[in-house]
N, C-alpha and C positions, 0 to 999 in steps of 0.2 A: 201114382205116376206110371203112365205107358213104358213099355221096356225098351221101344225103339223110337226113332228120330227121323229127323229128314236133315240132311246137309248138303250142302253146296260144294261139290267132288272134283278135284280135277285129278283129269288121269294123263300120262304124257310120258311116251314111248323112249326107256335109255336105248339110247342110239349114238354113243361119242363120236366125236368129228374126229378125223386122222391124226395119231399123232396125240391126242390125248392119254395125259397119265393120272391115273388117282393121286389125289393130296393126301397129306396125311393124317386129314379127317373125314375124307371121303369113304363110303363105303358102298363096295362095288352093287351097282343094281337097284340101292337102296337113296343112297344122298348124295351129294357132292355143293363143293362151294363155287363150284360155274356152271352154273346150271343152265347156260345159256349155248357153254361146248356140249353138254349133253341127252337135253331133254328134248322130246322130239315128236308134233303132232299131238300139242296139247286138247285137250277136250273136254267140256265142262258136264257132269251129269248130277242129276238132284236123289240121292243114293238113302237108303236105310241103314240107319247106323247105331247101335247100342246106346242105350241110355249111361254116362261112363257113373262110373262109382270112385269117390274120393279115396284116396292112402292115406294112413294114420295123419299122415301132415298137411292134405290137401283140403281144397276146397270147390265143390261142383257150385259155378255160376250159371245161374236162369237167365241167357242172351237178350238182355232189352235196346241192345241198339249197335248196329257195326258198319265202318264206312266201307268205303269203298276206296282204295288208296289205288295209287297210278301202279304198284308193283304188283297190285293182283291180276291190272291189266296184261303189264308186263308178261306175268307168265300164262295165263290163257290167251295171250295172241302170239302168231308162230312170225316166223320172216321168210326171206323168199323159199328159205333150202326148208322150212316146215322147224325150224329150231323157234324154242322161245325166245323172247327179246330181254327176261329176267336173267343177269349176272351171278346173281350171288348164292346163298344156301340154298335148296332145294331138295324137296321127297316126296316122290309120290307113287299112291296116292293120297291125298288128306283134302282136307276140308278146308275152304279158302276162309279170308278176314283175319284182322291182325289189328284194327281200330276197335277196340269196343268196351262198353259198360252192361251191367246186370247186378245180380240181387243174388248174395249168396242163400243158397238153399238147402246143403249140406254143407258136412266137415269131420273130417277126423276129427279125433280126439286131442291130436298134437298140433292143429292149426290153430295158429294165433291172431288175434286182430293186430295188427300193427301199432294203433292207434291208442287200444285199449289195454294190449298185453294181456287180454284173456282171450279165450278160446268165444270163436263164431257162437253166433246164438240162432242165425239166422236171420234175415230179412235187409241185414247189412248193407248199402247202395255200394258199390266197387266200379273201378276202373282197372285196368289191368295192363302191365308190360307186355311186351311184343316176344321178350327175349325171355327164355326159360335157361338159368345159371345154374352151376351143381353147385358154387359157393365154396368149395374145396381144395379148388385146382390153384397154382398160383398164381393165373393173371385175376380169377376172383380175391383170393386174396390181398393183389395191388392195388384193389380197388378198379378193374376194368372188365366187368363180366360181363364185355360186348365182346372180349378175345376169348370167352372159356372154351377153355379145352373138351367140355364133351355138352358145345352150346347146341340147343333146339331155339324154332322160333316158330310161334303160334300163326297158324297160316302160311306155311313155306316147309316146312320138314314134319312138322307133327299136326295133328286137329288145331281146326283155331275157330271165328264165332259166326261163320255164315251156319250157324247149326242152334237150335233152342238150347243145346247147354253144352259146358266145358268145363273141363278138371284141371286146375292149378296149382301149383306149389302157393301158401299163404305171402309167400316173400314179391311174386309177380303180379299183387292183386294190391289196392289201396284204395281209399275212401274215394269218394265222389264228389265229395262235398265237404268243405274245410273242417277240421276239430270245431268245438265251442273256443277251445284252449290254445288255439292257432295265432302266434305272436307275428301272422303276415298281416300286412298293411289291408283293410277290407277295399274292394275300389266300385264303383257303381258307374252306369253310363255318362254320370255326371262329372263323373272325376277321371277324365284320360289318363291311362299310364302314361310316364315318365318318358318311356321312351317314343310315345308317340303325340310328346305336346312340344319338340323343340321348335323354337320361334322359324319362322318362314325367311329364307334369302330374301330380302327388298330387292336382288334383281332377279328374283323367278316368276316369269310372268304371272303365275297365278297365286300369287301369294297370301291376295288379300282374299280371295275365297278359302285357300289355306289355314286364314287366322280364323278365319267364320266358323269353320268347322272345328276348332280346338279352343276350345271356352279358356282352357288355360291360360292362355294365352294374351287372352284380349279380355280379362277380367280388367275392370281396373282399380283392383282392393289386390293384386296380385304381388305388387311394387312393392306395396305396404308391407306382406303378407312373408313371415322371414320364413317358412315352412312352403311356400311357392320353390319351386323348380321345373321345369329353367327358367329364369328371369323372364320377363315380357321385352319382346324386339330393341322397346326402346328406353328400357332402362341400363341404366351405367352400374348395374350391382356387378361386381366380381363374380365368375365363374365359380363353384360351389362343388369341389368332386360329390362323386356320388359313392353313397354307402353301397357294401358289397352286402 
């Protein structure tokens, strides 16, 4: 494996607008959570960057795919005074994306599969969180590690996946592709989710192309069928809550 990389860099000038004060996880020169009061003459450049190496608990992911989200936009486009148009966390510089899957290819020794409760073996398919949590603080302990107290987020404050690889905590990486063991309902192009086969308003003009498009619908073993939900437009079955 080469020792260096190429990533996708944005660099952008702190420059606080008047009257700005640091938060109190803001750190001066380095991050802030308005990144929009601060950063200033964003710029994007294609940078050489170390190949990273995992911590006893991490895991370095081989980048096979990252979108493009409207916040990446956000912070490489400026507005009129040259500030970005992104609100929220920010640090730079780093390596943009924050959508993405790959193929783990390292691991400490203390990263675990989720799925499988042992340690990566490698070749693993993953998808990954955006948010990197310490899990110790106590709004992680409430169960809400989108408020941690000492939060990163991949693509916005630290490296994220416009880059051939990236180093994660095992806890913000997860399978790609369901367990064998997976007690969710499987669903195939044939079988519309739930949420998007309810029967069509007969007074929305286009309803009957509506019903065309949702087989569920307009099955007519549907009526019949007591594991159908939502009933078809024109049966009289009772409403049916839905399991959480």
């Amino acid at each position: 494996m080469a020792n260096k990389m190429k990533g996708v860099t944005l660099h952008a000038k702190w420059d606080p607008k008047p009257g700005f004060k640091l938060g109190p996880k803001d750190i001066d020169k380095r991050q802030t959570y308005l990144g929009s009061l601060v950063y200033r003459h964003p710029e994007i450049k294609i940078e050489d960057w170390p190949i990273p190496k995992p911590g006893i608990d991490e895991v370095l992911i081989e980048v096979k795919a990252c979108g493009i989200c409207g916040s990446d936009v956000h912070m490489a486009q400026p507005n009129d005074e040259g500030y970005i148009f992104y609100p929220g966390l920010t640090g730079f510089p780093c390596i943009l994306g924050h959508e993405l899957s790959g193929v783990v290819v390292d691991a400490g020794k203390k990263a675990f599969d989720k799925i499988t409760m042992k340690p990566y073996k490698g070749g693993e398919k993953v998808c990954t969180e955006e948010m990197v949590w310490c899990g110790n603080c106590r709004p992680c302990a409430d169960g809400q590690p989108n408020h941690c107290e000492k939060l990163d987020e991949i693509g916005f404050n630290i490296n994220g996946g416009f880059a051939k690889y990236i180093v994660l905590p095992p806890g913000c990486s997860g399978p790609s592709t369901p367990s064998p063991n997976s007690t969710r309902r499987k669903r195939t192009s044939s079988s519309p989710a739930p949420w998007s086969s309810r029967p069509p308003s007969p007074t929305t003009p286009s309803s009957s192309a509506a019903a065309a498009s949702c087989p569920a619908t307009t099955s007519s073993s549907s009526a019949a069928d007591p594991s159908a939900w939502p009933p078809p437009a024109s049966s009289s079955a009772p409403a049916r809550p839905r399991s959480s």
